[in-house]
N, C-alpha and C positions, 0 to 999 in steps of 0.2 A: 504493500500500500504506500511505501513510501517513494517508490519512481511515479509513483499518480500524485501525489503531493509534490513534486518538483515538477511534475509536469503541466498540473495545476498551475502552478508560479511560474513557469515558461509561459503559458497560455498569457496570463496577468502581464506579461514585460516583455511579450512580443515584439509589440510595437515601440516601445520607451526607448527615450535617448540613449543612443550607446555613449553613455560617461563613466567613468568611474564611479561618484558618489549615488548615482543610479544601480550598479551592481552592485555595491556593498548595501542597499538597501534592499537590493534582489535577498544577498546572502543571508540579510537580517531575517525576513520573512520566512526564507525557506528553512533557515536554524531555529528559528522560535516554532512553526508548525510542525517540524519534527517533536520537537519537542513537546510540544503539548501531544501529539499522538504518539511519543512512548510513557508518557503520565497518563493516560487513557488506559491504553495497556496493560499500562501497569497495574490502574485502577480494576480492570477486570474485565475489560470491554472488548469485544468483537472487533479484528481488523475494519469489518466494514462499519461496524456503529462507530468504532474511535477518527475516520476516514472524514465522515458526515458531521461528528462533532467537532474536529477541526477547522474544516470549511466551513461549518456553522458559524465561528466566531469570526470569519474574515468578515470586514465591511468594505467600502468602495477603498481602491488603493490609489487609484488615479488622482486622488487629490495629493497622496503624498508623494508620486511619483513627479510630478505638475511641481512640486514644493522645491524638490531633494532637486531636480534637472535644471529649476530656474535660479538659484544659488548658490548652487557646482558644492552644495556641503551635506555629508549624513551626520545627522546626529545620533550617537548609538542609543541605542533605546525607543528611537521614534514608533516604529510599529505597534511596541509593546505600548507607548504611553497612549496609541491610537485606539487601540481594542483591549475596551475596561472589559470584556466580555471572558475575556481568557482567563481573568483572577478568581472569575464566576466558577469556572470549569473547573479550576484548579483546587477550587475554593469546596465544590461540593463532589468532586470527583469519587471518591472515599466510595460514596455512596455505594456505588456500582460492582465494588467489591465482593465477591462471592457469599462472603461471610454473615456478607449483611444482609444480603439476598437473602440466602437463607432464614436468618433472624426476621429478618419482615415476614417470610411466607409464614413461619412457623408462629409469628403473632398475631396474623392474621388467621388462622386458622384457629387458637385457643380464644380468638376472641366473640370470629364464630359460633362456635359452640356453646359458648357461654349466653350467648344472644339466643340462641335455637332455645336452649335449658329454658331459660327466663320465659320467653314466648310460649313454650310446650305448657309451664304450669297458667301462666295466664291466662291462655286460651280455655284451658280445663276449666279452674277456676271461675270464667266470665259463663261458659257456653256448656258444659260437662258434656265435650264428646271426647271423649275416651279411646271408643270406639274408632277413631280413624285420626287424632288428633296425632299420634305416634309414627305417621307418617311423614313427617315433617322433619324426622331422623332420617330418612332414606335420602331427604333434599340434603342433608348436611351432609351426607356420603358424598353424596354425587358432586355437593361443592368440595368437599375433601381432596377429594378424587381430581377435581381441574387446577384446585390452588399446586395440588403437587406436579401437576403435567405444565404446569408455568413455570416452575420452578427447574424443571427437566427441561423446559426448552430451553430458558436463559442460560444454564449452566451447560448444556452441551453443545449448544450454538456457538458459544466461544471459539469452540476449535473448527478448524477449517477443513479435516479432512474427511475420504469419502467413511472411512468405518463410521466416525461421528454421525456424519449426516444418518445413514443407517439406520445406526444406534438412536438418532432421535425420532424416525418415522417409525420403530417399531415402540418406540416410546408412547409416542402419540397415538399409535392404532391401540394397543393396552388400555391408555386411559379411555379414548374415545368408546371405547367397546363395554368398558366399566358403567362408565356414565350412562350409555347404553340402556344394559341391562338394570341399573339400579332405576331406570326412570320404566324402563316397563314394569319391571315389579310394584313403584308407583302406582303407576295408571291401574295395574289390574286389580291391587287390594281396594284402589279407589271407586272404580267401577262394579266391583262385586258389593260394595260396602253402601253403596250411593244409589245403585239403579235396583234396590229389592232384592237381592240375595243372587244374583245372575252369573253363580257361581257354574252352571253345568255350562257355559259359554265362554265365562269371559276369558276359560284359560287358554282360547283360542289367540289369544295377544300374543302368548309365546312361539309360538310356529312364525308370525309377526317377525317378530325379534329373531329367530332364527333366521331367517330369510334376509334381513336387515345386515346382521353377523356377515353372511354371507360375501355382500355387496361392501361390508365396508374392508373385508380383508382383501376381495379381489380388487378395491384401488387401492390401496396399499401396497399391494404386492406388485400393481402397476409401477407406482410410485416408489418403490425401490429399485425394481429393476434399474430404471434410470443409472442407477448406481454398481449395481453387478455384472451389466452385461457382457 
């Protein structure tokens, strides 16, 4: 990513005066944008997300290039005193650290829970259905089940190779097939529960859901090929 980043800044100084104090502010640029895309990096970021965050903080250069060519002088630091943007990056990069990823997903999900709990006895408590109010654990599954396939994507998107990639569409067909199934188990106890007891039917949903399975492993397995062939 980093010959696109200099080529980036070839692109921007195409056209600019061939001076001296015009090239050392070439150098400036293309040594500061490295720079912040291996603090990106290093923060925990995707070649291509740290790429995009780079060039996110560029703003117009033509003014400084316009500046540095009509006074024959670079001042070192100009770029950086140009783009308050990049102290921003630097400033909240951390973030994006795996570690932390982690710690959010895993807060978000105790927090979840905690909220479902609360709701489950409320509900009871205001309305006493009992009877089907228990279902509302199967939705926390099912949220269970995506906060972690979030978490699998951010974490194995980082790297760039083909096992990864792989490695994360067979990710993603697991969780998608979870979610799946925990949301027809849903619907059926709902429908059996809700429509009069239409239990010698409803479990007709699951043949449903098999057929479903079916379709979602054979794009998948489209969707990998890409990678094996």
């Amino acid at each position: 990513m980093k010959s696109a980043i200099r080529a980036y800044v070839d692109n921007l100084f195409k056209d600019a005066p061939k001076e001296n104090a015009v090239a050392e502010l070439r150098e400036e640029i293309l040594s500061n944008l490295e720079a912040r895309y291996d603090d990106c990096i290093n923060a925990g970021m995707t070649p291509q997300r740290a790429y995009a965050a780079v060039i996110g903080t560029m703003g117009d250069v033509s003014g400084l290039i316009t500046q540095v060519s009509g006074s024959g002088f670079h001042e070192e630091g100009l770029f950086e005193k140009s783009s308050p943007r990049s102290r921003l990056m630097k400033k909240y990069a951390y973030v994006f650290k795996e570690s932390n990823i982690k710690a959010m997903k895993n807060a978000a999900i105790s927090v979840m829970w905690l909220l479902i709990v609360a709701f489950y006895f409320m509900l009871n408590y205001h309305n006493s259905c009992w009877d089907t109010s228990w279902l509302i654990f199967i939705v926390g599954a099912a949220l269970t089940v995506g906060f972690n396939m979030i978490g699998s994507i951010i974490r194995i998107s980082r790297r760039d190779d083909t096992e990864s990639r792989i490695k994360l569409l067979r990710k993603i067909r697991g969780s998608v097939s979870a979610i799946m199934w925990l949301a027809i188990v849903f619907f059926y106890f709902l429908i059996s529960f809700e429509s009069y007891g239409m239990w010698d039917i409803s479990w007709l949903i699951f043949i449903l859901g098999a057929a479903a399975q079916i379709v979602v492993n054979t794009i998948f397995k489209v969707l990998i090929s890409r990678f094996t062939a």
